[in-house]
C-alpha positions in Angstrom: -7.7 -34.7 -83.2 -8.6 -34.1 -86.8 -12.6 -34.7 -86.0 -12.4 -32.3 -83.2 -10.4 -29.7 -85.4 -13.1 -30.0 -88.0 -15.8 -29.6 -85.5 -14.5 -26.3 -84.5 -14.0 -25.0 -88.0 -17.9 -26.2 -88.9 -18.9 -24.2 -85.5 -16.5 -21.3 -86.4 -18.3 -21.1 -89.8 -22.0 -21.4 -88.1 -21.5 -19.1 -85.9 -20.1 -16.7 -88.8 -23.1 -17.1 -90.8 -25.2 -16.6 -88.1 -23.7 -13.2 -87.0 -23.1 -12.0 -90.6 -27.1 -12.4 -91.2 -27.9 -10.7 -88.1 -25.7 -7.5 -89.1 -27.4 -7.9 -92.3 -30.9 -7.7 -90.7 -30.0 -4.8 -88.5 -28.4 -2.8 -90.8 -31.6 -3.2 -93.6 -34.1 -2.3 -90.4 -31.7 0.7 -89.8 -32.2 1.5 -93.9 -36.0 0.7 -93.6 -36.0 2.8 -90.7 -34.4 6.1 -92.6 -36.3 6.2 -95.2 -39.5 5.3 -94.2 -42.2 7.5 -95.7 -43.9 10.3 -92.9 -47.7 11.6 -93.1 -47.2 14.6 -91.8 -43.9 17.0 -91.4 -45.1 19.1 -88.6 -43.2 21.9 -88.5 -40.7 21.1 -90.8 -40.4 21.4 -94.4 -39.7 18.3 -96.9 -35.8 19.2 -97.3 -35.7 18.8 -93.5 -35.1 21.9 -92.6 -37.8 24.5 -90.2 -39.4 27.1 -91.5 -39.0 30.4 -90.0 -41.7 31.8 -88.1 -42.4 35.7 -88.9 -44.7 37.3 -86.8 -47.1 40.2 -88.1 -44.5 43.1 -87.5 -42.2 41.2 -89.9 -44.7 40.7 -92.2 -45.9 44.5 -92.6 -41.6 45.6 -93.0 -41.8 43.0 -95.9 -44.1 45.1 -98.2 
């Protein structure tokens, strides 16, 4: 009874380990994933946030 209650414990413990490094890997491709580097912004600005678009009537009235 005491070999089988140990077995259970080392498994227990195993598969512990082996789930706490897979949330471990997840969590740094999620990081990895946020703050990866971009080439280009498109149309938005590096603080994240879209530039507004004037068109030329907006641009004479700014004068």
């Amino acid at each position: 009874m005491k070999k089988l209650l140990a077995l259970a414990v080392i498994a227990g413990g195993v598969l512990f380990a082996v789930k706490r490094n897979k949330d471990a890997k997840a969590e740094a491709d999620l990081w990895r994933e946020a703050t990866a580097p971009t080439n280009s912004f498109g149309d938005v600005s590096s603080n994240g946030s879209a530039p507004s678009k004037t068109s030329s009537s907006d641009a004479t009235r700014n004068n």
